[in-house]
C-alpha positions as a Markdown table, in Angstrom:
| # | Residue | x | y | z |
|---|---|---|---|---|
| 1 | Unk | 0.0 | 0.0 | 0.0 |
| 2 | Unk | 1.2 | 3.3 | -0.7 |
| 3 | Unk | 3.2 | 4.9 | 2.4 |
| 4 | Unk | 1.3 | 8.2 | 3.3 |
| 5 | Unk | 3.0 | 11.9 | 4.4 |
| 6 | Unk | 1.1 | 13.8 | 6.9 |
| 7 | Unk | -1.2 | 16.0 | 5.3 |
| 8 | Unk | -2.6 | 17.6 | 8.5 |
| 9 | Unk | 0.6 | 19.4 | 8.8 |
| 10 | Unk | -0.6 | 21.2 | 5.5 |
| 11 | Unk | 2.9 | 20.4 | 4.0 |
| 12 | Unk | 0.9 | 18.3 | 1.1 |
| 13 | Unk | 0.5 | 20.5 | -1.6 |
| 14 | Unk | -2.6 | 19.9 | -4.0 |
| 15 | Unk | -0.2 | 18.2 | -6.8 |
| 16 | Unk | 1.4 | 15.8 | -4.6 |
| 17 | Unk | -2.0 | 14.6 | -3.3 |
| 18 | Unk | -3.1 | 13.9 | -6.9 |
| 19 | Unk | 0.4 | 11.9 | -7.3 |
| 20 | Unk | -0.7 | 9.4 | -4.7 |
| 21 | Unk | -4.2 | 9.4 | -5.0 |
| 22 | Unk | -2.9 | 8.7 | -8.8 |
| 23 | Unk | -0.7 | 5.5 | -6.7 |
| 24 | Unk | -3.5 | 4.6 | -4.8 |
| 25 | Unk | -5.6 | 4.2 | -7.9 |
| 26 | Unk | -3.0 | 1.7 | -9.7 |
| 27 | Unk | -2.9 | -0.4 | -6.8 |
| 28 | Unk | -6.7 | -0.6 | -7.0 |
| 29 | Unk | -6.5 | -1.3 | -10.8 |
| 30 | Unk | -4.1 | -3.9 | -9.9 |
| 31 | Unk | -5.3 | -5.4 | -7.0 |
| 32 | Unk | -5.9 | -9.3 | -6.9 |
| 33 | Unk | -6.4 | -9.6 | -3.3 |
| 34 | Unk | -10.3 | -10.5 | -3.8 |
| 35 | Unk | -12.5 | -12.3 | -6.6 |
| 36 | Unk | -14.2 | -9.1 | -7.7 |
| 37 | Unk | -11.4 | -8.7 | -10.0 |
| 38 | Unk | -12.7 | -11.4 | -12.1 |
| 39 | Unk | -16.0 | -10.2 | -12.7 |
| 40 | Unk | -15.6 | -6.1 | -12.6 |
| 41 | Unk | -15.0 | -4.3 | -15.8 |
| 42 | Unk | -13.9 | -1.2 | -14.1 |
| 43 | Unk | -12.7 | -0.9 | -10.5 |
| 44 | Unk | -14.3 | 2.9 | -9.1 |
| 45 | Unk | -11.3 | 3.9 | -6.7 |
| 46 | Unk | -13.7 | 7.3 | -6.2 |
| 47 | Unk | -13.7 | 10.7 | -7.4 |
| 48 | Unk | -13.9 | 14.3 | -6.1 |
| 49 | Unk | -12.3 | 17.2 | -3.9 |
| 50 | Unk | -9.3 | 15.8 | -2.3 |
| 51 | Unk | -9.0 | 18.3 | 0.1 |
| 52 | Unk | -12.6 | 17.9 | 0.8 |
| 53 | Unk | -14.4 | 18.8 | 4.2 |
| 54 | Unk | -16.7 | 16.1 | 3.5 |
| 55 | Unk | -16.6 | 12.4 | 2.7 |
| 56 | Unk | -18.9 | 10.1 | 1.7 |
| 57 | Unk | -18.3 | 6.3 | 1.8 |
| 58 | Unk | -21.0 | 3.6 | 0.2 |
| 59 | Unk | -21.3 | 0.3 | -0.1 |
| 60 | Unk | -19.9 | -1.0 | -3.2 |
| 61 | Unk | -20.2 | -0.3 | -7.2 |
| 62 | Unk | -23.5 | -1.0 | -8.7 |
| 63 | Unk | -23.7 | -1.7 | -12.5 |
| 64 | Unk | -23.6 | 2.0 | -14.3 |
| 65 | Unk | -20.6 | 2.5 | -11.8 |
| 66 | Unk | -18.7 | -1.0 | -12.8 |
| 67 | Unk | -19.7 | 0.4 | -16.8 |
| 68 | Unk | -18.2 | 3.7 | -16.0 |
| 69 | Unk | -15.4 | 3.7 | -13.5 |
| 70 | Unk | -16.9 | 5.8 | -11.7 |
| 71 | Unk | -19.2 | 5.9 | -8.1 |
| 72 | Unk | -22.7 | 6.8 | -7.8 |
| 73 | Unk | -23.6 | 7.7 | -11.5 |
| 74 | Unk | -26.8 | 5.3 | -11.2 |
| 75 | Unk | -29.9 | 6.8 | -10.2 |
| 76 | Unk | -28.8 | 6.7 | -6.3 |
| 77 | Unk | -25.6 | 8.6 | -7.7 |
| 78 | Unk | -28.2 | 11.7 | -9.4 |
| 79 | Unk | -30.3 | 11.3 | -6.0 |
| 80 | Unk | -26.8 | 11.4 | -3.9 |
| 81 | Unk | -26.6 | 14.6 | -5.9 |
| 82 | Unk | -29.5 | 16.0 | -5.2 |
| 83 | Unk | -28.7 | 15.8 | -1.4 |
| 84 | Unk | -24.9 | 17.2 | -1.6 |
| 85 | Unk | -26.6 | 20.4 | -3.9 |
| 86 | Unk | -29.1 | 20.7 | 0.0 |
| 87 | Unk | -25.9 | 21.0 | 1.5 |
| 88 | Unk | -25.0 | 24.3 | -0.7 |
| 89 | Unk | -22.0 | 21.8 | -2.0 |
| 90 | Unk | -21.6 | 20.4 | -5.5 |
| 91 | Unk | -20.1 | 17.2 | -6.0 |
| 92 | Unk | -16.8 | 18.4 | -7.3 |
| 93 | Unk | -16.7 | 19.9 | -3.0 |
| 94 | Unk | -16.6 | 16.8 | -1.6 |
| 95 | Unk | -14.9 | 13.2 | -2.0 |
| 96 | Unk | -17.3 | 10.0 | -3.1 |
| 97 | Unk | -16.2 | 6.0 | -2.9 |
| 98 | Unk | -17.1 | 3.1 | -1.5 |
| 99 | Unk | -15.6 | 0.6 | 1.3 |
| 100 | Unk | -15.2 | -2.2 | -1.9 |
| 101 | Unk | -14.1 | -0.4 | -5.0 |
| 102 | Unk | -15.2 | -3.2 | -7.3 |
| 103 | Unk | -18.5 | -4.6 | -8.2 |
| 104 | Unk | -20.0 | -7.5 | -6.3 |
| 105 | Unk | -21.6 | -9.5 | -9.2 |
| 106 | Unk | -25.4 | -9.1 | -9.3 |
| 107 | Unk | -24.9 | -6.5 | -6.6 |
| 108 | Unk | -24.8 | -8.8 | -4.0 |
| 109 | Unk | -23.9 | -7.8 | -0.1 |
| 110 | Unk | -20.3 | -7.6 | -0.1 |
| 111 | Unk | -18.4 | -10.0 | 1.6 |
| 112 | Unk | -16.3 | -9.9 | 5.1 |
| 113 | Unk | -13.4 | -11.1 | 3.2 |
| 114 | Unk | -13.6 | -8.2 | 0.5 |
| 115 | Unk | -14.0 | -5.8 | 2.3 |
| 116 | Unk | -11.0 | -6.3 | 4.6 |
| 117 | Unk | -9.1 | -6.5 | 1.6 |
| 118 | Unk | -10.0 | -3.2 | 0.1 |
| 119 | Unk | -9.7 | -1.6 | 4.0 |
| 120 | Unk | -6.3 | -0.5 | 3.4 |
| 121 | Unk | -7.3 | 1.1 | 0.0 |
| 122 | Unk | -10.3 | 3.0 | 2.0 |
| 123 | Unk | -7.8 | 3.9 | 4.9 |
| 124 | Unk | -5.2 | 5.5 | 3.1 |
| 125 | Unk | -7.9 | 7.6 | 0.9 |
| 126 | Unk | -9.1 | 8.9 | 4.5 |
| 127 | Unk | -5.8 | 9.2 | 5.3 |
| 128 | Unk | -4.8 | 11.3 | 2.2 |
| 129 | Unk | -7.7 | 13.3 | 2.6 |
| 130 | Unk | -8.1 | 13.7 | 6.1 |
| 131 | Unk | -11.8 | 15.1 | 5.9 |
| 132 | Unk | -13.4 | 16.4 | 9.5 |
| 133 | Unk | -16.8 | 14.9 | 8.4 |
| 134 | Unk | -17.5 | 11.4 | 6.6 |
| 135 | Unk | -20.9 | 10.7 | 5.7 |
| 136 | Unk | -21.4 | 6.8 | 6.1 |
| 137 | Unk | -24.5 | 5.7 | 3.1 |
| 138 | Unk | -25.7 | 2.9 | 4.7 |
| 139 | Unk | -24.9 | 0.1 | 7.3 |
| 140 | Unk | -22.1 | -1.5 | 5.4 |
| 141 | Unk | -20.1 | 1.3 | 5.2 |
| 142 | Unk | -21.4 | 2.2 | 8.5 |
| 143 | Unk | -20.0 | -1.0 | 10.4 |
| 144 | Unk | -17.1 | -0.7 | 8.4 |
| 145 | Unk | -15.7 | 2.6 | 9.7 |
| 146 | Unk | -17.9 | 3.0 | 12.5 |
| 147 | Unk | -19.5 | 0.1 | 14.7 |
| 148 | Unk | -20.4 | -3.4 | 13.7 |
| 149 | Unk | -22.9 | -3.9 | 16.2 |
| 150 | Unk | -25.3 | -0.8 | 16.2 |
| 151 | Unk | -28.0 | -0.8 | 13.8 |
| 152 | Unk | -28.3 | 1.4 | 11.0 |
| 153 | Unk | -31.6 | 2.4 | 11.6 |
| 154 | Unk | -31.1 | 3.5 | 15.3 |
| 155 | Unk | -28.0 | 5.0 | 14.7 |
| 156 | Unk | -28.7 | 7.4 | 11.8 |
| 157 | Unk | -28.4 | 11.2 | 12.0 |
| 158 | Unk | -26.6 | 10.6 | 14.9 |
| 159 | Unk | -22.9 | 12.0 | 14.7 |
| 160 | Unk | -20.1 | 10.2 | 16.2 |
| 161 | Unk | -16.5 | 11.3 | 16.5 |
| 162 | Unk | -13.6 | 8.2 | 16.2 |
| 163 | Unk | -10.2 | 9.1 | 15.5 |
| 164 | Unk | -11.2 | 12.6 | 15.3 |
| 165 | Unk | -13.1 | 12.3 | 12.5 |
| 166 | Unk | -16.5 | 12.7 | 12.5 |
| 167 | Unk | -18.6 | 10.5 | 11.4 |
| 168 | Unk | -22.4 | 10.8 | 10.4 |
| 169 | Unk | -24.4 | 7.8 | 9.6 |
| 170 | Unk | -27.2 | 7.8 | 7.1 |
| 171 | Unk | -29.4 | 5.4 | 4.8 |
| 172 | Unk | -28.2 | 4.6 | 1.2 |
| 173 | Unk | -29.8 | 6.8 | -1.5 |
| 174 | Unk | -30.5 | 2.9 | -3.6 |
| 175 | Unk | -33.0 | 1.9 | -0.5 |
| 176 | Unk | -34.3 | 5.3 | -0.9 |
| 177 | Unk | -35.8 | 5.0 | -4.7 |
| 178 | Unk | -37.9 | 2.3 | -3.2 |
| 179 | Unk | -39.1 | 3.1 | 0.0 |
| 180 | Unk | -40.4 | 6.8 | 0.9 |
| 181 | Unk | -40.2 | 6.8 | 4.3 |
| 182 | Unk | -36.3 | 6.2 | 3.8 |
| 183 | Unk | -36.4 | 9.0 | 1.3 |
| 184 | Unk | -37.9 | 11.0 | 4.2 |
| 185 | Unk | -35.4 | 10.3 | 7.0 |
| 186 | Unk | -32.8 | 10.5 | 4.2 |
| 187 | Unk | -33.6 | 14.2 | 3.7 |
| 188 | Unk | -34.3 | 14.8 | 7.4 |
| 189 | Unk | -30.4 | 13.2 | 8.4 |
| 190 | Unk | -29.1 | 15.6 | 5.2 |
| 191 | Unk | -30.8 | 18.8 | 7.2 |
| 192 | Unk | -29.2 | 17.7 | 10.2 |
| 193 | Unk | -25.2 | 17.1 | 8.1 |
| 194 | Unk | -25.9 | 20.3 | 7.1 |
| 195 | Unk | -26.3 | 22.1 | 10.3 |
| 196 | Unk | -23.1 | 19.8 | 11.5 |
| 197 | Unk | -21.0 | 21.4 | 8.5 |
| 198 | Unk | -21.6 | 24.5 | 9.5 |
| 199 | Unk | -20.2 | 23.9 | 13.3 |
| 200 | Unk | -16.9 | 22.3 | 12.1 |
């Protein structure tokens, strides 16, 4: 995995953060430490701001992501955008990937064993970022980063701060387009982010 500087020390100019987000990326390309590799077309390392504020870490790659290279550009991607525009941000302001950065065929749950080995990939992108805020899209990610034994659907809108990050759990915007009431608390947890941005 690529060896990190410090950029909390603000001695990580702009250009060298796009030289090793640039190595992280080949190592994802690269990467044979799962099966996804086997089935993706495109691994989607993430995209956006990397000196962003604010975070947000999904699942895993759906199928218009996998086609693309790219995360959230599905129709939770344009409803993910949506949100981030509630939050006066555009999606070029803040950073967007996923705890597995290659598709799980049929879009399956990913597994324990995949997602420990893309944890380093996901650590060092935190890491190299070092955002104050990440916005965990539903309990996947959630559990991942945050706590493996709450529930999703107690926890959300509820900020946390681990490793002096903080870290704001919410739904996924895919169990959104199908259920309204998530849609609701969706929007109600965004209001609340967006208060919580403000503070930091």
């Amino acid at each position: 995995m690529t060896k990190l500087p410090d950029p909390k020390g603000g001695s990580v100019t702009l250009d060298e953060r796009r030289s090793i987000f640039s190595e992280i990326e080949r190592e994802i390309l690269n990467c044979r430490g799962c099966q996804l590799w086997r089935s993706r077309r495109n691994p989607v390392p993430g995209e956006g701001n990397l000196q962003a504020t604010l975070m947000f870490v999904g699942e895993g790659p759906g199928e218009q992501e996998d086609l693309k290279g790219r995360p959230f550009v599905g129709a939770a991607g344009k409803l993910l955008d949506q949100l981030i525009e509630t939050l006066s941000l555009k999606r070029k302001d803040v950073f967007i990937t996923n705890i597995v950065k290659c598709r799980p065929p049929g879009n399956r749950d990913p597994l324990p064993e995949e997602i420990s080995s893309c944890q380093p990939f996901l650590i060092g992108q935190i890491g190299l970022i070092c955002p104050r805020i990440i916005c965990t899209l539903g309990r996947h990610a959630f559990h991942t980063l945050v706590d493996p034994q709450k529930n999703i659907t107690r926890a959300h809108g509820q900020p946390t701060t681990k490793d002096g990050i903080i870290y704001f759990p919410t739904f996924h915007p895919a169990a959104a387009l199908y259920h309204d009431s998530v849609l609701y608390q969706l929007i109600e947890d965004f209001q609340k982010l967006k208060v919580l941005l403000k503070e930091v």
